[in-house]
C-alpha positions, -999 to +999 in steps of 0.1 A: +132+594+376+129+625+400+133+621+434+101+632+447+081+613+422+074+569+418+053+554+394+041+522+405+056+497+381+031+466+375+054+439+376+063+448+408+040+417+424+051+390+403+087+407+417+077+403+453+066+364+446+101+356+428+115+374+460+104+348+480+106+319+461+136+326+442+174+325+455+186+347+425+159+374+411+173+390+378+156+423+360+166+432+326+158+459+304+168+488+282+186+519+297+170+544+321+133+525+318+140+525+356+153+489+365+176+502+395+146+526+410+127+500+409+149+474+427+159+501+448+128+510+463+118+472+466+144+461+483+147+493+508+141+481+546+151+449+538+186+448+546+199+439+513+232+455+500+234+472+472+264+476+449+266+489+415+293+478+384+288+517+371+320+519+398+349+506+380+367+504+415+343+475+425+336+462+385+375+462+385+373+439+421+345+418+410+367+409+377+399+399+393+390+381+421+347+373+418+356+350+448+369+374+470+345+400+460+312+377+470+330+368+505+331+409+510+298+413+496+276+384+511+240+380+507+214+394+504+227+412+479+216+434+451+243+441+422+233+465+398+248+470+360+256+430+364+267+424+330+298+439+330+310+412+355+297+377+342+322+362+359+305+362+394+279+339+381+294+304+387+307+316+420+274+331+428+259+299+420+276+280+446+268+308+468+233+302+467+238+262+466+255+267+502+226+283+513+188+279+520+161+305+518+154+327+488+161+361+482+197+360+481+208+380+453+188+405+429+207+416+396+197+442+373+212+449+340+209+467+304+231+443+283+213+407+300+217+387+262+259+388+272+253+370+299+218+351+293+241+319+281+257+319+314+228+321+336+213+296+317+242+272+325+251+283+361+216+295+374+190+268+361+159+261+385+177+291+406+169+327+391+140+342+384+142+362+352+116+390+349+119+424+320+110+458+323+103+485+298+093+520+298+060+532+314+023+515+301+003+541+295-015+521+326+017+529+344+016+567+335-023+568+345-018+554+377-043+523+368-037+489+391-021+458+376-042+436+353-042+400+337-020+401+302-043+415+275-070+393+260-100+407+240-123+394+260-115+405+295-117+445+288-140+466+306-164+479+281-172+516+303-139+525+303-130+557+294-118+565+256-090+577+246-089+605+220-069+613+192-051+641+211-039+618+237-030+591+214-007+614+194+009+625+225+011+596+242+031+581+212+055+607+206+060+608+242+067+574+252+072+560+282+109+569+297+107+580+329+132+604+334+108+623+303+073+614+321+081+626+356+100+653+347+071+665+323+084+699+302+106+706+325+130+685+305+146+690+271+129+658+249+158+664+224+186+668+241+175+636+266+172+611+237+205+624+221+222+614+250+205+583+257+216+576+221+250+584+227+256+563+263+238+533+248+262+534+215+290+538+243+281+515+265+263+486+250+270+493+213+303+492+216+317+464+235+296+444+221+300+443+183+326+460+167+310+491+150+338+512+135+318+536+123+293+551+143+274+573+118+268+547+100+253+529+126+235+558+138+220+559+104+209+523+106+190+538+140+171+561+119+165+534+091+150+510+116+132+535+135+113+550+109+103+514+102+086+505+131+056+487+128+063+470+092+080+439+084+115+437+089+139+435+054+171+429+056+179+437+023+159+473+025+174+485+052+214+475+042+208+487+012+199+523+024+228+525+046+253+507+022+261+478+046+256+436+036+223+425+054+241+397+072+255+428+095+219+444+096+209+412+111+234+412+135+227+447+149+190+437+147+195+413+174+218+433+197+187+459+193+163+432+205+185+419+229+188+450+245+151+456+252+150+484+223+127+465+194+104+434+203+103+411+170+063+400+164+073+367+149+044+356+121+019+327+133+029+293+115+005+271+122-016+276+089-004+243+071-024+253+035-011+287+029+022+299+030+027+328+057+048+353+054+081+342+076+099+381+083+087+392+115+075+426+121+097+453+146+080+472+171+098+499+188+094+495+223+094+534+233+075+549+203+091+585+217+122+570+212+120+557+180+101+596+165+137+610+178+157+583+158+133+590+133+137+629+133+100+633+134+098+669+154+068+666+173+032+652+174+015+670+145+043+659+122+042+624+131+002+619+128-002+640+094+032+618+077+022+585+059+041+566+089+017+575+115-007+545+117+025+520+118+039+543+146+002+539+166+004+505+158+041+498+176+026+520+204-001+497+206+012+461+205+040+479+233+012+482+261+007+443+250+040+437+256+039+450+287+008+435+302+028+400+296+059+413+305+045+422+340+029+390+347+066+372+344+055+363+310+076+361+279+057+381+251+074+360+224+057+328+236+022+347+232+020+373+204+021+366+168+011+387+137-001+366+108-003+376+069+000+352+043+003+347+002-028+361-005-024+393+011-044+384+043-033+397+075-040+401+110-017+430+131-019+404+161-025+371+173-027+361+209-021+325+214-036+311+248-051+279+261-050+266+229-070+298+215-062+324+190-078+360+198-074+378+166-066+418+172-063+447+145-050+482+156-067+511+136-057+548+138-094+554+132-125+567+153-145+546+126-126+516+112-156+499+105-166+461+104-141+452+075-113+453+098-124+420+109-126+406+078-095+385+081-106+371+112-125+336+097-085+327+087-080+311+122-111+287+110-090+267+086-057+267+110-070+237+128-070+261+167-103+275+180-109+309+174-115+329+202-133+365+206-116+390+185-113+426+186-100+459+168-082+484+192-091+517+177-099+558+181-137+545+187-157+567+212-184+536+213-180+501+214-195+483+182-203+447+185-195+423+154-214+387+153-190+359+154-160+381+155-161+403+183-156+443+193-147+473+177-137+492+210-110+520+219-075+519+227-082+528+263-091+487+266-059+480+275-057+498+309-095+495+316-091+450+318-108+433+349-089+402+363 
């Protein structure tokens, strides 16, 4: 992110509270989505230390004597890059059993799931865990932080969002080293080596991937399947590996804050629902560079566009839940089941489903609800639905809800 330029990022009050009610605050995330700016900036004035593990001198300290290294380095403290030392963490927790107040360490880090296991052991009842991801188009628009995303709390007037924007805004994305810097910086040669440095850094010494093209391949495989439900057996058998090890890269993906798995809603006990769940790229520009997909026009006039706006889409979701100190996965469902019936997105809440279906259209018309009455036989209330589309106007449906534009998602009142 350029100097002279900061986004506010909306989780940044749920960071303040876990600041002071937290002894440990950890932030995790993909790479470069801004996790150290944002701690950075946080923290500055408040006489916290900050170290970083990018410096093998110190990661090289940390590793041979964690002990030693925390008397040096006493809290507050903020340690950036954290996983490559996951050693500090039972000394860290005595640390902060020694000690009363919160605030005591912050740690940010792209490769969190090596270390997760750990935390959970060591840190219990003692670290606040909180995710960040690439700019919200709420983010990039400089809107204030909402509720998570519901159907029913939108603000009808808001302004809507037109197909122009929308292609641009998901070939973007959301990194932002790309937003801030505008055209100033090459797109091409930024994701290349983002590519590159996360195959080098987290790819690598974490699974053992001997050959990389192969892997970069399954990148493109996955990528250009963003937004459908995920197939093992489809994508191994396009890159001539067993699907066990597509699987297992899978996860690494989604433990590194690159896909979000929409698991399918189970609670239908009649019909049998469809149990793969569907893979959302969480930077939509991202995934149309793994995808080799050249620019805007190319991606909205190809056959993969609406899946693409749909990713896009259920990512500003993620987000809104993400920011509240939320965990998505405990919210957001997709639901489709033997007989063909399906619904892009189900937000459970308070015992409530809100039904949600994300058209590419300025006119998707009624029958994009039509899959809504499902809920009724699930044996959970159905709450207010709505379709997130291209819609200039919103279009009331009895008993189901509204057909309103995209631009609902940064124009919610709390």
């Amino acid at each position: 992110m350029s100097g002279k330029t900061y986004i506010n990022r909306h989780v940044e009050a749920v960071l303040s509270n876990a600041a002071e009610t937290f002894k440990v605050v950890i932030l995790g995330g993909s790479r470069q989505v801004g996790k150290s700016t944002l701690m950075k900036r946080f923290l500055s004035g408040k006489g916290v230390r900050m170290v970083s593990f990018d410096n093998p001198t110190l990661k090289e300290a940390a590793k041979n004597d964690p002990e030693l290294f925390l008397a040096q380095y006493e809290p507050p403290l903020m340690i950036d890059e954290f996983q490559y030392v996951p050693e500090l963490l039972p000394f860290i927790k005595m640390a902060v059993d020694e000690r009363n107040g919160a605030g005591l360490y912050f740690l940010t880090g792209s490769q969190l799931f090596k270390m997760m296991d750990k935390v959970g052991e060591s840190l219990a009842g003692r670290a606040a865990v909180l995710s960040l991801s690439s700019f919200s188009q709420a983010e990039i628009k400089g809107m204030s932080a909402s509720a998570p995303f519901l159907p029913s709390d939108y603000a009808p007037f808001t302004e809507p969002m037109s197909l122009k924007e929308a292609q641009e805004a998901v070939f973007r994305g959301g990194m932002p080293a790309l937003v801030c810097a505008g055209e100033k910086m090459n797109r091409d040669l930024f994701f290349s080596s983002y590519v590159q440095t996360y195959i080098e850094r987290d790819i690598r010494k974490v699974i053992n991937v001997r050959d990389i093209g192969r892997f970069e391949s399954f990148l493109a495989c996955v990528a250009a399947r963003t937004g459908e439900e995920l197939v093992y057996e489809d994508i191994a058998s396009s890159i001539g590996v067993d699907a066990k090890t597509v699987k297992s890269w899978i996860g690494v993906l989604e433990a590194t804050g690159l896909v979000f798995l929409l698991h399918s809603w189970s609670g239908n006990p009649v019909k049998r629902v469809v149990k793969r769940p569907k893979l959302h790229f969480m930077d939509t520009g991202l995934a149309c560079h793994l995808a080799r997909i050249a620019d805007s026009s190319a991606l909205f006039a190809s056959n993969q566009a609406g899946h693409f706006f749909e990713s896009w889409v259920v990512g500003q979701i993620v987000r809104s839940y993400q920011a509240a100190g939320l965990d998505p996965s405990h919210y957001l469902y997709y639901y489709r089941d033997d007989a063909m019936r399906e619904i892009d997105l189900l937000i459970s809440r308070s015992g409530r489903l809100y039904p949600v279906e994300i058209k590419m259209s300025a006119n998707p018309g009624m029958d994009a609800m039509r899959h809504f009455t499902v809920i009724d036989g699930m044996g959970v209330e159905r709450a207010p639905g709505c379709v997130l589309s291209l819609t200039q106007n919103p279009v009331p449906v009895r008993d189901r809800g509204l057909v309103v534009n995209v631009a609902a998602l940064w124009g919610q009142g709390i």
